[in-house]
C-alpha positions in Angstrom: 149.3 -98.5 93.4 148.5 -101.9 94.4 145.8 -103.9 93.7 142.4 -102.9 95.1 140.9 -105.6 98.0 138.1 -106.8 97.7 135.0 -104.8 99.5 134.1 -105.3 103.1 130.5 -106.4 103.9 128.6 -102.8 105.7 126.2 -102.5 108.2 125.6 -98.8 108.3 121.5 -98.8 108.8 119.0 -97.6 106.5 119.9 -93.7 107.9 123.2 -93.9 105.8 121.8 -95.3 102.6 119.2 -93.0 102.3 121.6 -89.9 103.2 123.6 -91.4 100.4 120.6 -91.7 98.2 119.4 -88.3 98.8 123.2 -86.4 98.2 123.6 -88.4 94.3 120.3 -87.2 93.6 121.0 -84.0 94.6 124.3 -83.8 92.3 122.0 -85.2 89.6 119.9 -82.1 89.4 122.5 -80.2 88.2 122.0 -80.2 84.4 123.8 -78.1 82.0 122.0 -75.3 80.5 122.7 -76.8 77.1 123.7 -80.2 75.5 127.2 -81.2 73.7 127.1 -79.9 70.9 128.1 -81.9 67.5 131.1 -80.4 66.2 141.7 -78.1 105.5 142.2 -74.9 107.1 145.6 -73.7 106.8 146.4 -70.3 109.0 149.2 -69.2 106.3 147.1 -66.9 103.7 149.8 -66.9 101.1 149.1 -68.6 98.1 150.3 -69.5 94.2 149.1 -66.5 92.5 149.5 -67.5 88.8 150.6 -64.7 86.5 148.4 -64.2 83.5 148.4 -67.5 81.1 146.7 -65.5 77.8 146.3 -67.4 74.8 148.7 -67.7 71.6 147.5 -67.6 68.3 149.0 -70.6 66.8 148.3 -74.2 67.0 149.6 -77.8 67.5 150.8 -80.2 64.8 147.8 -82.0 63.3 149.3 -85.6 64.5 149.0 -84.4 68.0 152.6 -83.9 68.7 153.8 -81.5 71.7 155.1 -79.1 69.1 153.6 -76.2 69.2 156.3 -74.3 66.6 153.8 -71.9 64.8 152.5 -70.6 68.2 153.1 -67.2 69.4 153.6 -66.1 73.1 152.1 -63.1 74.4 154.4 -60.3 75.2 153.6 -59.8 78.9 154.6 -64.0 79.2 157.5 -63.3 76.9 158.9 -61.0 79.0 157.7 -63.2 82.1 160.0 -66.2 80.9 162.9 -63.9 79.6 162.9 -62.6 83.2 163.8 -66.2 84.8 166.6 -66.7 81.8 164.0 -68.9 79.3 164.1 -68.5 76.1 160.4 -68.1 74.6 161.1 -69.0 71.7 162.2 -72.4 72.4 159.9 -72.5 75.3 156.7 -72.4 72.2 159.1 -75.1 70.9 158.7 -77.7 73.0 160.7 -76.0 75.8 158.3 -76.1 78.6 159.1 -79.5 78.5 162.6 -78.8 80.6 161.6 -79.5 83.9 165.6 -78.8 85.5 165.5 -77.4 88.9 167.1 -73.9 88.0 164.1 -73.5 84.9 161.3 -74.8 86.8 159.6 -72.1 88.4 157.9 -72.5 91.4 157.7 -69.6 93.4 154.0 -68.0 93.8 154.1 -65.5 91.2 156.0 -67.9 88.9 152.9 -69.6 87.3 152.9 -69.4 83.4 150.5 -71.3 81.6 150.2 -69.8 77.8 148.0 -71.9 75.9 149.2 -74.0 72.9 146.2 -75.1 70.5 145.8 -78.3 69.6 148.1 -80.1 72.4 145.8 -82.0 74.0 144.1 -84.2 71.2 142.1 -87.2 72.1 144.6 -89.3 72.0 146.7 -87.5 74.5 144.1 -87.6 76.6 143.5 -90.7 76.7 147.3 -91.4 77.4 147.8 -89.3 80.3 148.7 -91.0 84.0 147.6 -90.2 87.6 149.5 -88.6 89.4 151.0 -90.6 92.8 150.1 -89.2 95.7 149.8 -92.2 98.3 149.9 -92.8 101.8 151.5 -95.4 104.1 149.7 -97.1 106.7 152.8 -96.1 109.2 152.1 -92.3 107.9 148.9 -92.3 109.8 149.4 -93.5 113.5 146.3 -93.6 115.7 147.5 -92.1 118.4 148.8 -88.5 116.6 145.9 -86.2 116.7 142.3 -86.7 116.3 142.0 -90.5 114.0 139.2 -92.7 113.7 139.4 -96.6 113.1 139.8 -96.8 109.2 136.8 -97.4 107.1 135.6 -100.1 105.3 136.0 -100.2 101.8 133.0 -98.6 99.6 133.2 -99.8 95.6 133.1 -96.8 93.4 129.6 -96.7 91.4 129.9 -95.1 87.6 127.8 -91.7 87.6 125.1 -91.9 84.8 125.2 -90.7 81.6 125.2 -87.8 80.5 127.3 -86.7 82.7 126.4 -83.0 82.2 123.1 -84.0 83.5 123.7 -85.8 86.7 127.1 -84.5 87.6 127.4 -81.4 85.7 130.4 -79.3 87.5 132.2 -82.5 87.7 135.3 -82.7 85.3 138.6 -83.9 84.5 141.9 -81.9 84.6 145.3 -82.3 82.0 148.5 -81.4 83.1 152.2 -81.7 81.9 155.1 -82.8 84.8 158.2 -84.2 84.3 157.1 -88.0 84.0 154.8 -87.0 81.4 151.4 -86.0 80.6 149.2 -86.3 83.6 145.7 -86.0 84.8 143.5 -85.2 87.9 139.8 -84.4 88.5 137.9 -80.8 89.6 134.8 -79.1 90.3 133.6 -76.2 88.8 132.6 -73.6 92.2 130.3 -70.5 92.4 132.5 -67.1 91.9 131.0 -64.6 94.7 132.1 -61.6 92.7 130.7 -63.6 89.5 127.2 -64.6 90.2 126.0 -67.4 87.3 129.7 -66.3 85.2 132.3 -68.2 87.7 135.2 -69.2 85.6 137.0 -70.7 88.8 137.6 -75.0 89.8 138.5 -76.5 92.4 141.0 -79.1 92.9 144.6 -80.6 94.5 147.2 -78.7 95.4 149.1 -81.5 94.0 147.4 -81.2 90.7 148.9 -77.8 89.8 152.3 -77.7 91.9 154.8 -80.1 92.7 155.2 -78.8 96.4 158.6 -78.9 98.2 160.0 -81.3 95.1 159.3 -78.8 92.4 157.2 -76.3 90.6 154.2 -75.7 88.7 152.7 -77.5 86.4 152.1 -76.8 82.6 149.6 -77.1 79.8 146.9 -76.9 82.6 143.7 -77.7 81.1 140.0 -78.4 82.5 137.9 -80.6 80.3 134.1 -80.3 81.7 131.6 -83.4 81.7 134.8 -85.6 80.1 133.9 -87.8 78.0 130.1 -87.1 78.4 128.1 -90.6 77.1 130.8 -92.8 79.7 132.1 -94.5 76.4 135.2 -97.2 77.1 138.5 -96.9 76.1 138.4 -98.8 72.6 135.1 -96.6 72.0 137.5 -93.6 72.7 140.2 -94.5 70.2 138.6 -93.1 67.1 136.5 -90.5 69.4 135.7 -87.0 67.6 137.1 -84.2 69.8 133.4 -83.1 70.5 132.7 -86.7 72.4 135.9 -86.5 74.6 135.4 -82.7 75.1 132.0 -81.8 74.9 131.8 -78.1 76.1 135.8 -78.0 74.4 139.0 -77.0 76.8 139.5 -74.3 79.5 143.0 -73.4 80.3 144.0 -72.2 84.0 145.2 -68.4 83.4 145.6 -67.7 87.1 146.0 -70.4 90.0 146.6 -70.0 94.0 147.2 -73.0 96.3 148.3 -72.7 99.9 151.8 -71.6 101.1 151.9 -74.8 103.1 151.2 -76.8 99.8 154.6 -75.3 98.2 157.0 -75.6 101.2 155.7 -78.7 102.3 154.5 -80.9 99.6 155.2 -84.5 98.4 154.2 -86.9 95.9 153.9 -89.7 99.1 154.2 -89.8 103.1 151.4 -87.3 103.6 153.5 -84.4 103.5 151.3 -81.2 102.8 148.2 -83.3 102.5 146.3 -81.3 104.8 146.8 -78.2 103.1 146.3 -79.9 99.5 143.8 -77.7 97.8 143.7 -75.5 94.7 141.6 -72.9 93.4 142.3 -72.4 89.3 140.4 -69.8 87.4 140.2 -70.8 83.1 139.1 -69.2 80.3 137.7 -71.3 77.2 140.6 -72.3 74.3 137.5 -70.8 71.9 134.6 -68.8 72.3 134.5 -66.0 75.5 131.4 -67.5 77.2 132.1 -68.2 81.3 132.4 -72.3 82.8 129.4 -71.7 84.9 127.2 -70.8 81.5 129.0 -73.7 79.5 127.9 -76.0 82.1 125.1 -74.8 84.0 125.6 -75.2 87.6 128.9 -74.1 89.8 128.6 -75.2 93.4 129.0 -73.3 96.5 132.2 -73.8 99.0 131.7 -74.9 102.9 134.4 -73.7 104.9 132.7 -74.5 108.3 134.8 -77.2 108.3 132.3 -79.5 110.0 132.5 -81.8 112.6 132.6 -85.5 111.2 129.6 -86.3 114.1 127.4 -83.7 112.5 127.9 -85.1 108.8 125.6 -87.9 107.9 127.2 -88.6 104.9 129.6 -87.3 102.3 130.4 -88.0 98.6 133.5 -88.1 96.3 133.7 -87.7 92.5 136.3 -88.1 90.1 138.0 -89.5 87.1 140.2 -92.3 88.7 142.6 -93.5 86.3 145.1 -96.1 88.0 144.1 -99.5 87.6 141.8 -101.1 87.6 140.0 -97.7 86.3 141.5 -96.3 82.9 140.3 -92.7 83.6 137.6 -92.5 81.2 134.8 -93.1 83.3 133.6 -90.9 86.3 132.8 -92.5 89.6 131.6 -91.8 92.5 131.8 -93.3 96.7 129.7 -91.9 99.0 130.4 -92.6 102.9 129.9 -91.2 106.9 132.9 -89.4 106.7 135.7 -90.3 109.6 138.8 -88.6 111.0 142.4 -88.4 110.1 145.3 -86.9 111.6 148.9 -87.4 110.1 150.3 -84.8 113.1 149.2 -83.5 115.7 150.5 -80.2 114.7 148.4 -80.3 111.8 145.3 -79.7 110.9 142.6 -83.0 110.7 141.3 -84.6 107.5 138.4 -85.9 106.3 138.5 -89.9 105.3 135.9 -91.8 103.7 135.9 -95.6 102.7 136.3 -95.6 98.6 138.1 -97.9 96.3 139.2 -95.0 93.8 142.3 -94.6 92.8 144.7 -92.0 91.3 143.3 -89.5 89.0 140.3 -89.3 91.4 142.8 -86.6 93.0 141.3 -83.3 92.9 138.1 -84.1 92.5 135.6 -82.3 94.7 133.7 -84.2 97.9 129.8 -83.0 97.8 127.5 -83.0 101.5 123.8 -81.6 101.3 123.7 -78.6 103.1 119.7 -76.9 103.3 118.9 -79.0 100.4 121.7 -77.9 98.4 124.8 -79.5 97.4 127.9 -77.6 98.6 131.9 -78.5 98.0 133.2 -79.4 101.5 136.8 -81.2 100.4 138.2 -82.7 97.8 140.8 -85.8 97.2 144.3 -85.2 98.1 145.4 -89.0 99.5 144.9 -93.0 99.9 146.6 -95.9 100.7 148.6 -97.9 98.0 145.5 -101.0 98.5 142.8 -98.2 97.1 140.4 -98.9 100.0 140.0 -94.8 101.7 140.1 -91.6 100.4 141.4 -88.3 102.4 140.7 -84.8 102.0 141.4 -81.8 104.0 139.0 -79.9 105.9 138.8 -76.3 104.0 139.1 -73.6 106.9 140.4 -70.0 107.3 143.5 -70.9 104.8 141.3 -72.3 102.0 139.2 -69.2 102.7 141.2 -66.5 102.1 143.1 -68.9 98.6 139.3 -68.5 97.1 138.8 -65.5 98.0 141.9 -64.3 97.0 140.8 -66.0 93.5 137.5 -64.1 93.6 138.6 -60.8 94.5 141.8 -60.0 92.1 140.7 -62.7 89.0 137.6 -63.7 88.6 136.2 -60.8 86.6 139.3 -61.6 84.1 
């Protein structure tokens, strides 16, 4: 991505700012139960039903190295990879990172996501890229559907530390892809069938499945309240795991995105974008107690899909990692939310004026709905200057994907 210009000056009224005031404060009530401790409405209901992810019983090498060698596959994966010609042994060996077109499975009961101990240290972490997902101006004509004149820039504020006590669902999400190790942002959301146990987040589409150029992901792993204390990169070199990883690692066993997502989905252009969601559920690397206990809070989902004119404002969290952000720190933009149509065959986004970049992607956008904070989007694209943010308007599609989640996973 390009360099970020320099914000416009605003004239939104006292109305906004105080909307905006009200949502952070809202999010900043969210407070774990406990600290660290010291150690867009898509109509197609399919979705990417990941097949059980259970966890091995060995670990990494102790210098961080993606060799997992002395872990052991479960037998229901084992036979999962045999089935699509992989061999697990060499698939615990380092194998998952092939990434070839006939071994990269992509299909919605494809997902495999065994966990390997001890792969993401620290210092992997703290090496992993955002994802690109951008948008061209020329991808986003005026005159196709619904659009609104594009915002204004809003600087990205850091979210005060602890973050587990003013932004407590908030997290950041690892993956492996074929350009290497990778990372996005997520939410942790309320689990219906789960009350106060949820072990499902929120995020891209585009942060768990390569769309229409690939398959899923691997190593998918959701880090809550990252990096807790907001400490900067050279702080982080020496970082014990417990100050990267407070509440520890927890992998995605199962994960469902939208049909449209998989056929349609592209790293730039737009493609897919406005179906560019993703519901994962995880279960810790240690312990057995749920997300929503580790944290504290889960938020509730809106798919009312609101009308931009009834919104006063709406906020965006994440992790954004491209410059001039190194991913460590969270931020946040809070804006009147605006319209954006790519087609007119497609359903309309959300856009707000924000100047984070990748690794924001995936992270949830907040409104205050009856005094309570509720997940209405969250970041799929931007433009390569780093000046707007889109997200898709969770409908019917998005719906029946959590639901889905819910219903068949959730108690897992």
């Amino acid at each position: 991505m390009r360099s970020i210009r320099a914000p416009y000056a605003r004239s939104r009224g006292q109305r906004l700012a105080l909307a905006a005031t009200g949502l952070a404060a809202a999010l900043a009530l969210t407070a774990t139960a406990c600290g660290p401790s010291e150690d867009k409405a898509g109509d197609k209901a399919d979705s990417g039903t990941a097949q059980g992810a259970d966890k091995g019983s060995g670990t990494g090498s102790d210098n961080g190295s993606d060799n997992a060698s002395d872990a052991k596959l479960p037998g229901d994966l084992a036979d999962k990879l045999k089935k699509h010609g992989i061999d697990p042994d060499k698939w615990k060996n380092g194998g998952w990172k092939n990434f070839e077109k006939d071994e990269w499975l992509r299909e919605a009961k494809d997902f495999v996501n065994p966990v390997i101990e001890g792969l993401w240290k620290p210092e992997r972490m703290k090496d992993a890229k955002e994802p690109k997902k951008t948008i061209a101006a020329k991808d986003a004509p005026a005159d196709q559907g619904a659009t609104d004149p594009e915002p204004s820039p809003v600087q990205a504020k850091r979210e005060k530390t602890p973050y587990h006590k003013n932004a407590a669902p908030v997290g950041k999400i690892f993956f492996d892809a074929p350009a290497g190790s990778m990372v996005c942002s997520g939410t942790v959301v309320k689990d219906p069938r789960n009350p106060g146990k949820s072990n499902l987040v929120w995020t891209a589409g585009h942060c768990v499945h390569a769309g229409a150029e690939g398959g899923w992901y691997r190593n998918i792993t959701f880090v809550p309240s990252y990096n807790d204390l907001g400490k900067s990169g050279a702080e982080l070199s020496n970082a014990a795991p417990q100050e990267v990883a407070p509440y520890g690692q927890y992998w995605a066993d199962w994960v469902s995105t939208s049909a449209e997502w998989i056929d349609q989905g592209a790293s730039s252009g737009g493609a897919g974008a406005p179906y560019d969601y993703a519901v994962m559920h995880v279960k810790p690397q240690q312990g057995s107690k749920s997300l929503e206990e580790t944290v504290g809070k889960a938020l509730d989902v809106d798919f009312t899909t609101p009308a931009t004119q009834s919104v006063s404002s709406m906020g965006a969290w994440g992790y954004p990692a491209a410059p001039p952000y190194d991913g460590e720190i969270m931020h946040k933009c809070i804006d009147k939310p605006g319209r954006l149509s790519l087609t007119s065959a497609q359903p309309t986004m959300y856009r707000i004026g924000c100047t984070m970049t990748g690794g924001s992607s995936g992270g949830g956008w907040f409104r205050m709905v009856g005094g309570k904070t509720q997940l209405v989007s969250n970041t799929s694209i931007g433009p390569a200057e780093n000046t707007w943010l889109a997200g898709p308007q969770l409908g019917e599609g998005a719906e029946q994907v959590y639901d889905m989640m819910s219903k068949k996973y959730g108690s897992q």
